[in-house]
N, C-alpha and C positions, 0 to 999 in steps of 0.2 A: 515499527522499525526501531532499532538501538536510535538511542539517545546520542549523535555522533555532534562532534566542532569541525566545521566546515575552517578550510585553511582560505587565508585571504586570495584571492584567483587573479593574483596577479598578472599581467602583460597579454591577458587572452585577447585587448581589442574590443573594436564595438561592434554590435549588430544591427546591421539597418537590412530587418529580412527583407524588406517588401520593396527593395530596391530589385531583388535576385527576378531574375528571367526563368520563364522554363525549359530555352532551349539552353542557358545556361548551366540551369540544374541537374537539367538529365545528360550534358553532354562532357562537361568540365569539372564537374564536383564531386560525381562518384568516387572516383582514383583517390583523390585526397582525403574523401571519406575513410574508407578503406583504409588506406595507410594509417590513418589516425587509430585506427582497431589494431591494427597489426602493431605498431608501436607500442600500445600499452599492455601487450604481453610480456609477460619477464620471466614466465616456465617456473616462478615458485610459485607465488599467490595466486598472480592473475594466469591463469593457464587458460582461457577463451574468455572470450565476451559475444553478446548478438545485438544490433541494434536495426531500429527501422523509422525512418520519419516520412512522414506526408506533410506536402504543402507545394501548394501552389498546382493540385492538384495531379502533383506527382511523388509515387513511392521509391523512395531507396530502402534498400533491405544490406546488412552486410553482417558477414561475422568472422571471427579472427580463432585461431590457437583451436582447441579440441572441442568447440564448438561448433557445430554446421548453421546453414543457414538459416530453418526450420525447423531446429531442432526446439521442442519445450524443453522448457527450465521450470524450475520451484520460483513462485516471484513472490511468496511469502504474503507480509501485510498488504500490499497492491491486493490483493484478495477483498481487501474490505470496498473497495468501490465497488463489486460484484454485488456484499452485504447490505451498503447504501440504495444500490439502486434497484434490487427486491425490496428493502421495505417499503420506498418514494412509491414502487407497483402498489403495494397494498396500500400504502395512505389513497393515492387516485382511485384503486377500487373501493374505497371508503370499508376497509376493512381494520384501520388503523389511523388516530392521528396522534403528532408529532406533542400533545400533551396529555397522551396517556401516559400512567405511571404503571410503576411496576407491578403492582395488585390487579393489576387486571387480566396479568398473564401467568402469574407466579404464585404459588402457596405461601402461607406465613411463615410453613417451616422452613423452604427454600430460602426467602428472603432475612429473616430471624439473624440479627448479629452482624448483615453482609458489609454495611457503613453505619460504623456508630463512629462518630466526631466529638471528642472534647464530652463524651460520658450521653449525649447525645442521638438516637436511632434517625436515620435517612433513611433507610432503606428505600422504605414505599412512598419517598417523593419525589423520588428519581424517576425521569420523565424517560423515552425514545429519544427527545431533542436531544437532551442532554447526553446519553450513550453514543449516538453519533456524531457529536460535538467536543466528546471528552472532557465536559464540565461538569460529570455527576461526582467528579473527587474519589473516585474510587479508586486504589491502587492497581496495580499493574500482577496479574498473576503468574505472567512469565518472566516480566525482567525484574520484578520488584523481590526485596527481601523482608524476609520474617525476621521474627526478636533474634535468632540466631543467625543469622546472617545467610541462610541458603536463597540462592536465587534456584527455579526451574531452568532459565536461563544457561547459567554457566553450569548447571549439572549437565546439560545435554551437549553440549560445545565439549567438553570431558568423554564424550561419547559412551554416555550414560543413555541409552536408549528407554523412552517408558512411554507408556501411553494416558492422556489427560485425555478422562471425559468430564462432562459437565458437571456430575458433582462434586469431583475432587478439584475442578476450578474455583467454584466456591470455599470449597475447604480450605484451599492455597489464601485464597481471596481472605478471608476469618481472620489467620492470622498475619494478615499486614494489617499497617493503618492509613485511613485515609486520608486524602490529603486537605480538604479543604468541603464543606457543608455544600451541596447541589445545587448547582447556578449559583456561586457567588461570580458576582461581577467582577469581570476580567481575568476568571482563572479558569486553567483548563490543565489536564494532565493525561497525557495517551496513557490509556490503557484497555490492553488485548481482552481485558474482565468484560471490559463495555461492550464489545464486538461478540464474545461469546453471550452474553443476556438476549445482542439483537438476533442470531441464530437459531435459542431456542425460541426465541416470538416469530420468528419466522417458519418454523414446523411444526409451532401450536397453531398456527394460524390458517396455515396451508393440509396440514394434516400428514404430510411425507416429510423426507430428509430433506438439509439442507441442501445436499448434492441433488435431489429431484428437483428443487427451485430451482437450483443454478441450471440444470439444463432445461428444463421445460421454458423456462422465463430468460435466458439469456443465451446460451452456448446456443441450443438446436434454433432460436428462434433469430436468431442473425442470418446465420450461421456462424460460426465459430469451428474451425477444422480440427485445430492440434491443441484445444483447452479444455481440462477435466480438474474434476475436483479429486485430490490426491487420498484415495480410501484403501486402496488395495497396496496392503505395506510388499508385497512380490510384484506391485509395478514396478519394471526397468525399462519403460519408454523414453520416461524423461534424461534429461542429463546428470549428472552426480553432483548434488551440494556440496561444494568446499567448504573448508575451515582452515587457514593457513597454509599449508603446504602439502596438504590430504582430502581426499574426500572423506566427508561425513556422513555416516552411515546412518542414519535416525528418524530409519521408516515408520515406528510404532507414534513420535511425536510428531511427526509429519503427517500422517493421515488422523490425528487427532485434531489439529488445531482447524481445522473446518472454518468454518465463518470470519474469523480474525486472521487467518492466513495459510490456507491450506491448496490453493487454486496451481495448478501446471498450466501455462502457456509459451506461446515463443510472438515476439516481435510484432510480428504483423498481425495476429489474432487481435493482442494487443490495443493495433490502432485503429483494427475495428470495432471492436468495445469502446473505445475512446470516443468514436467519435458518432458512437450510438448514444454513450453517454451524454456528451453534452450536446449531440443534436437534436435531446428533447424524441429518440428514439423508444428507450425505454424508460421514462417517467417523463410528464411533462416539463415543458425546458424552462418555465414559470415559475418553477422550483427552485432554479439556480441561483435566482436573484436572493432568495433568503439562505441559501446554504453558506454563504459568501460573509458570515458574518465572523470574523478573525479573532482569533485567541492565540499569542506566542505559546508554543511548546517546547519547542529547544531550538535555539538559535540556530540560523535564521527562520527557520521554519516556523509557520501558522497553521491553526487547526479551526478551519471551519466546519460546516456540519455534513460528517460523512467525506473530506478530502481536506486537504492543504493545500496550505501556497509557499509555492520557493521564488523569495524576492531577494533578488542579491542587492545589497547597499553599494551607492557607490562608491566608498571609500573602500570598499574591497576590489572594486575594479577598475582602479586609477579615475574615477570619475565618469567612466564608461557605463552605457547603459546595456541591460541583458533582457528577458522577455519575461513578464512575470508569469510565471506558472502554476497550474494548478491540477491537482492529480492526487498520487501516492506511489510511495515506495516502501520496498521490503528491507529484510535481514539478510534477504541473500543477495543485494547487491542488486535489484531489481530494481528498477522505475516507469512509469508512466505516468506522462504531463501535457497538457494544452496549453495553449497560449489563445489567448482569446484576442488578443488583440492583428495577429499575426492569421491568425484559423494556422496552426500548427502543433502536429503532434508528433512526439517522439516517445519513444517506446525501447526499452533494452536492458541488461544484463550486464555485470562484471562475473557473476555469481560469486562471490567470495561474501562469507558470512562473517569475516574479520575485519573488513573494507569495504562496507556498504556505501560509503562516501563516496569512490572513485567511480562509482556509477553516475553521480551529481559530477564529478570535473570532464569526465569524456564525455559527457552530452554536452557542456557547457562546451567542448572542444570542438563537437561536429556542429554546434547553431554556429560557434563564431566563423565559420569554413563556408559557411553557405552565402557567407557577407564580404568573402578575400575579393 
């Protein structure tokens, strides 16, 4: 997800969830749900939204503007918790562990020049931990820039459509620099590079596509209804990706980006992967406890291994406490996050790929609502 500055979230109030009833929730809080969605339409940018939380063993589902209830969205980087938790399958089927390095899956010519630091080659000590951690230091292939200043990024927000496969990642990758030597202590840097390396280990490994993991191992094996992995650039199932005041047309980098953020879902699929995820459904849940190991990546957000944490400080919220979460979210205004101390999951869309932030303040809007 862009690098965004969360604004201070001033007067939203505290949340004391486990105060909340469930004849409460299902009886009194919908409405105001709802209106909370319907509000944050303004008919430029935000033109729909879809959100859906569980808890307390009850779902609300709701969506606003030219989005329906059901409908899939693109939810971008949220895709890598898919990536995570196919690899975590293969560490348990001892098919992979979390300190193999990259020579074990990759050619010298492949990896040749990928992280050289300070005149320096990393390449091949670059672990899986570290790719799912985003501490191998390696630049970013879509939002990062070269000597000349091109990002992949704003070319395609320019509605420059092109398609990236994996070797022209690397190529992209060649010329930027990295940021810092693999596993230094306390530094981490998102980057979508990391997320494509664990993709192709995941179809060297398994032997098919990325897309046949995700559905054999995830989608068909839940179930999963309204979630696919975005390949066919003449899919028009899902809803249309914004960018400011238009949709974005950018099927060819849309069904490229696979592993690092290529997945279509809506809401409630969502909060069933969520809570397959951390209920120790699809890898063992003995795993969580070392995933959980935090690195800032951009304020306030942390990057532990394979998800994040959104921990608001309290001097952003008059001293008020909010739920720490933990999950991922995308470019296109997408999110999904747990709260572990609450058992609570929210799940949902602005889709604006210009204000992927406002998907962080209307969730932060409908937890504080569940606590009026």
């Amino acid at each position: 997800m862009t690098k965004f500055l969360f604004l201070a979230w001033l007067g939203l109030g505290t949340t004391s969830l486990l105060a909340q009833s469930t004849a409460d929730w299902s009886t009194q809080k919908a409405a105001k749900l709802q209106q909370l969605l319907e509000k944050d339409i303004d008919d430029r940018q935000f033109t729909g939204n879809q959100f859906a939380i569980s808890y307390q063993g009850q779902i609300w589902q709701g969506a606003s503007g030219d989005l329906t209830a059901d409908q899939p969205f693109f939810i971008a980087s949220t895709t890598k918790l898919f990536t995570t938790a196919i690899i975590l399958q293969l560490r348990a089927e001892g098919k992979l562990h979390l300190t193999d390095s990259l020579p074990q899956f990759f050619s010298d010519a492949e990896l040749h020049g990928l992280h050289v630091y300070k005149g320096r080659e990393y390449s091949r000590q670059i672990t899986i931990a570290q790719l799912l951690a985003h501490t191998s230091g390696l630049p970013d292939y879509f939002q990062g820039k070269d000597h000349n200043g091109y990002s992949l990024e704003k070319d395609l927000v320019k509605g420059n459509d092109q398609s990236t496969n994996f070797a022209r990642v690397l190529a992209i990758n060649r010329k930027q620099k990295p940021l810092f030597a693999p596993g230094s202590k306390g530094k981490a840097h998102y980057s979508d590079t990391n997320f494509q390396l664990l993709g192709q280990i995941i179809e060297r490994l398994t032997g098919g596509s990325y897309a046949a993991a995700c559905e054999q191992r995830i989608i068909g094996a839940l179930p999963l209804k309204k979630t696919w992995l975005f390949t066919d650039t003449s899919d028009r199932r899902m809803a249309p990706l914004r960018y400011k005041n238009a949709p974005l047309h950018i099927p060819q980098a849309m069904a490229a980006t696979g592993p690092d953020g290529g997945m279509v879902a809506n809401s409630t699929d969502l909060l069933v992967f969520l809570q397959a995820f951390f209920g120790g459904r699809l890898f063992p849940a003995a795993y969580l406890t070392e995933m959980q190991d935090w690195n800032r990546i951009f304020y306030p957000m942390q990057s532990g291994m394979g998800m994040h944490l959104f921990a608001l400080p309290k001097w952003m919220t008059l001293g008020k406490e909010f739920p720490v979460l933990m999950g991922h979210s995308g470019l296109s205004g997408t999110l999904a996050y747990y709260s572990a101390e609450h058992q609570l999951f929210i799940a949902g869309t602005v889709n604006q790929i210009n204000r992927p932030d406002r998907s962080f303040k209307l969730a932060l809007k409908l937890l504080q609502t569940l606590d009026l």
